[in-house]
C-alpha positions in Angstrom: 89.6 89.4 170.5 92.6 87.5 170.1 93.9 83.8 171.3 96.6 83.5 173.6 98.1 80.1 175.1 99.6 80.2 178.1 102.4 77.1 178.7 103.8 76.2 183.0 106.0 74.1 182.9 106.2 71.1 181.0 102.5 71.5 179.5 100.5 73.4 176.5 97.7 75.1 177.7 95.1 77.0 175.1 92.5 79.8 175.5 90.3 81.5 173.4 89.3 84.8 174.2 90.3 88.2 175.2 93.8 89.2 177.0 93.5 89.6 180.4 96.6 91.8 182.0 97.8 89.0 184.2 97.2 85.9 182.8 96.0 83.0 185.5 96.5 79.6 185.5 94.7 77.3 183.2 93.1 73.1 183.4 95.4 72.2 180.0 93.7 71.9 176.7 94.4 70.4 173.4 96.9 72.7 171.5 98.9 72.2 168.5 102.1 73.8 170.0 104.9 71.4 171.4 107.3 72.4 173.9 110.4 70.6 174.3 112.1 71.9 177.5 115.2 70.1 178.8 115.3 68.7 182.3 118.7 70.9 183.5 116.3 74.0 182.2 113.2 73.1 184.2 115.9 72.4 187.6 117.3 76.1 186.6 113.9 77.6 186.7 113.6 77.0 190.5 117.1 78.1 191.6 117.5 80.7 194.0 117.7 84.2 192.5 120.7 85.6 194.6 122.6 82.9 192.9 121.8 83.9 189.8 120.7 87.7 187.9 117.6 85.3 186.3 114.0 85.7 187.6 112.1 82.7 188.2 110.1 81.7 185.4 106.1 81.2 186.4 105.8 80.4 182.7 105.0 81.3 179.3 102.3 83.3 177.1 101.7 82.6 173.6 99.7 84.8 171.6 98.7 84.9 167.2 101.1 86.6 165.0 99.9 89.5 164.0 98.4 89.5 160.5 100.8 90.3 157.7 103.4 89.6 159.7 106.4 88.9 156.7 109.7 88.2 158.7 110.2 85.2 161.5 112.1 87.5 163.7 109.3 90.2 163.9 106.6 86.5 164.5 108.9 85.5 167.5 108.9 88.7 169.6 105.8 89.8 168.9 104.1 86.0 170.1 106.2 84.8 172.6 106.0 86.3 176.2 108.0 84.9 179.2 106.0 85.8 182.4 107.9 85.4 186.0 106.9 84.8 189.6 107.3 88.1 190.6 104.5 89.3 188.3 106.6 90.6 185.4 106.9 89.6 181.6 109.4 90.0 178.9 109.7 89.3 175.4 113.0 88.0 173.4 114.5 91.2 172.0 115.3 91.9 168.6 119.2 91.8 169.1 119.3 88.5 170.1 118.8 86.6 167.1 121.0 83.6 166.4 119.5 82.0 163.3 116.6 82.7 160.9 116.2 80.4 158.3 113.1 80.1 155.8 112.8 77.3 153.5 109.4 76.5 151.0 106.6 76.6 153.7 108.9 76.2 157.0 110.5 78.7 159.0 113.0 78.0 162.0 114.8 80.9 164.3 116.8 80.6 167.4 117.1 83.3 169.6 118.1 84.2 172.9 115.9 84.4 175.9 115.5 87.4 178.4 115.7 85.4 181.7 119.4 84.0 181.1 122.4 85.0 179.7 123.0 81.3 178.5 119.4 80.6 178.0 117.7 80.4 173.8 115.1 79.0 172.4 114.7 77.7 169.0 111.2 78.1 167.1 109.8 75.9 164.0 107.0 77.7 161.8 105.0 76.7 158.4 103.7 79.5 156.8 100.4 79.2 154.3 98.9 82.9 154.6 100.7 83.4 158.0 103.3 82.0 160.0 101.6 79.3 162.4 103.9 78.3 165.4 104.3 74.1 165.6 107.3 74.0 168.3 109.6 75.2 171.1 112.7 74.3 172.0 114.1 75.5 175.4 117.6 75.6 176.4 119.9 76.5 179.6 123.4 75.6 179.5 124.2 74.4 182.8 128.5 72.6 184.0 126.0 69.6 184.9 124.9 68.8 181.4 126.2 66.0 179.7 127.7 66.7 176.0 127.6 63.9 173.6 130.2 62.2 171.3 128.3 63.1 168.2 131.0 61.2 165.7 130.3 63.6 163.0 132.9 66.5 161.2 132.6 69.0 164.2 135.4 71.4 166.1 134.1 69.8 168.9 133.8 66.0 169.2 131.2 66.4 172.1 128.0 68.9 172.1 124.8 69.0 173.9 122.2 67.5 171.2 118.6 67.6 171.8 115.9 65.8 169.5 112.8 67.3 168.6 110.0 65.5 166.5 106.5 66.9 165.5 104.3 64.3 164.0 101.1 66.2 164.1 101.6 68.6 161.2 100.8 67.7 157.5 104.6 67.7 156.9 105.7 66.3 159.9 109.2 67.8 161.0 112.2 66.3 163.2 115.5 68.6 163.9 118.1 67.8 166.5 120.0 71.0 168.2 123.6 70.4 168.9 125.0 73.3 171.1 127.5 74.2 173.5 128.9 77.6 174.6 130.4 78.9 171.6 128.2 77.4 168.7 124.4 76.3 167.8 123.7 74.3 165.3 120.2 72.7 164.2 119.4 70.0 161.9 116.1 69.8 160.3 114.3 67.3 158.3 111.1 66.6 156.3 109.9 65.4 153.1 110.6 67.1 150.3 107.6 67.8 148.4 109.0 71.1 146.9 112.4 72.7 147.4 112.9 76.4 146.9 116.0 77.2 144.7 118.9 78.0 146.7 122.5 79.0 145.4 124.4 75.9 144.5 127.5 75.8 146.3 130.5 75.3 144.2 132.6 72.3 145.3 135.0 70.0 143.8 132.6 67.2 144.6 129.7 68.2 142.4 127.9 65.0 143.0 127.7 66.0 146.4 125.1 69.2 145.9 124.4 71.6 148.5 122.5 74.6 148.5 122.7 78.1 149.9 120.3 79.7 152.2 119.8 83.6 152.3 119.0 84.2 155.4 119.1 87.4 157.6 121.0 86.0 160.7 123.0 82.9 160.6 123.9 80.5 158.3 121.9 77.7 156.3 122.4 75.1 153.5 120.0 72.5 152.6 120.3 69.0 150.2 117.9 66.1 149.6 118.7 62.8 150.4 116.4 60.0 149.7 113.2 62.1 149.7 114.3 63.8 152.3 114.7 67.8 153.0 117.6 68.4 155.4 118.8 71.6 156.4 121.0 72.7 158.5 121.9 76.3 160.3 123.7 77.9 162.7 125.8 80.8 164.0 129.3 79.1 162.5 130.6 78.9 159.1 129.6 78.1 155.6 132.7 75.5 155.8 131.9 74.0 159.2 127.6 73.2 157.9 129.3 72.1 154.9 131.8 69.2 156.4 128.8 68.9 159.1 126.4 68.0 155.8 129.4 65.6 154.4 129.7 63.3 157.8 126.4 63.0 158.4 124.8 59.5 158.1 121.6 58.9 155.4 118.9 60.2 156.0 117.5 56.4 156.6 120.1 55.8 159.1 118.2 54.9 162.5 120.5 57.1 164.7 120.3 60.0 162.0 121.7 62.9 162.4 124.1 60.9 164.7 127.1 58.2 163.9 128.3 55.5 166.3 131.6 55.8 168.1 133.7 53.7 167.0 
């Protein structure tokens, strides 16, 4: 017997019980999951397939990570299922890892989905025994998507940048996702109660510390900032989180991570 969720659309649905070869559709239920799907993904979903190689999307399963489960990447394709109109299923593969970053308790991995080519989702975990899955984050890159002029030390001076907040957890968690077609980029904050060590990064500004991640895919440094954890990783450079880290605004700052155009 295991427990499997099963999420259409814009909604969290839960079941308890045993898994059923084609899962049906559910009345919702209280779940502690959040999905964050953006409005150009949800109009992509319904396209027609001969414009496109992607299947339509009926949905998604959710089932527990398997016990001793050790590694975020193995808890990702093992738990999350996509299931499509036509009947069929598929699970993120292995190879298409963007990020995997795992800090104290919390865990965070982007990967790429199966049903686009520009599709990927990004996951955020706590672990205490196990890794426990909090939230989704769904992304399709689509020409009609607007970027935004984030005002902070970027290549690019306008990036797609979703916000994502979960309340409901003991240590609540908010992380913003800026992205385009060459780069992701997620930035993640919470309280610091505890920070692992990380490797100090040596800079000529060493009252400015930040703090290397070892992760497996990716890159990741963290600082604290008025009581705050922020971390931030990506598929780009050490040097580009690092003058990303340096422009952003306190951690206070209402529009955090963002700063107004002047």
């Amino acid at each position: 017997m295991r427990r499997i969720g099963i999420v259409l659309g814009l909604a969290v649905i839960g079941l308890s019980g045993c898994v059923a070869e084609r899962a049906e559709p559910l009345e919702p239920t209280e779940s502690k999951i959040t999905v964050s799907v953006n409005k150009e993904e949800i109009d992509s979903s319904v396209s027609d397939v001969e414009e496109t190689t992607a299947k339509e999307v009926f949905g998604s399963m959710i089932e527990d990570v398997p016990k001793g489960t050790v590694r975020l990447l193995d808890a990702v394709t093992s738990q999350y299922t996509l299931q499509y109109t036509d009947g069929t299923s598929e699970r993120p593969s292995r190879d298409g890892v963007i990020y995997e970053t795992v800090i104290d308790d919390l865990g965070l991995i982007a990967i790429k989905l199966p049903n686009r080519d520009d599709s990927f989702g990004v996951f955020n975990y706590s672990r205490d025994e196990e890794w426990a899955l909090h939230g989704i984050q769904n992304f399709t890159i689509l020409e009609a998507a607007e970027k935004v002029r984030h005002g902070l030390d970027l290549p690019e001076e306008e990036l797609f940048v979703a916000h994502f907040e979960m309340n409901q957890l003991e240590r609540p968690v908010e992380m913003w996702t800026l992205y385009d077609e060459t780069q992701r980029i997620t930035v993640l904050v919470t309280d610091a109660f505890s920070v692992a060590d990380g490797e100090l990064i040596e800079r000529r500004d060493v009252s400015n510390e930040r703090y290397r991640l070892d992760q497996p895919e990716g890159r990741g440094l963290f600082y604290v900032d008025q009581g705050k954890l922020i971390v931030l990783t990506g598929d780009v450079s050490e040097e580009v989180l690092l003058n990303l880290s340096d422009s952003l605004p306190e951690a206070s700052s209402v529009d955090f991570p963002l700063k107004q155009s002047e």
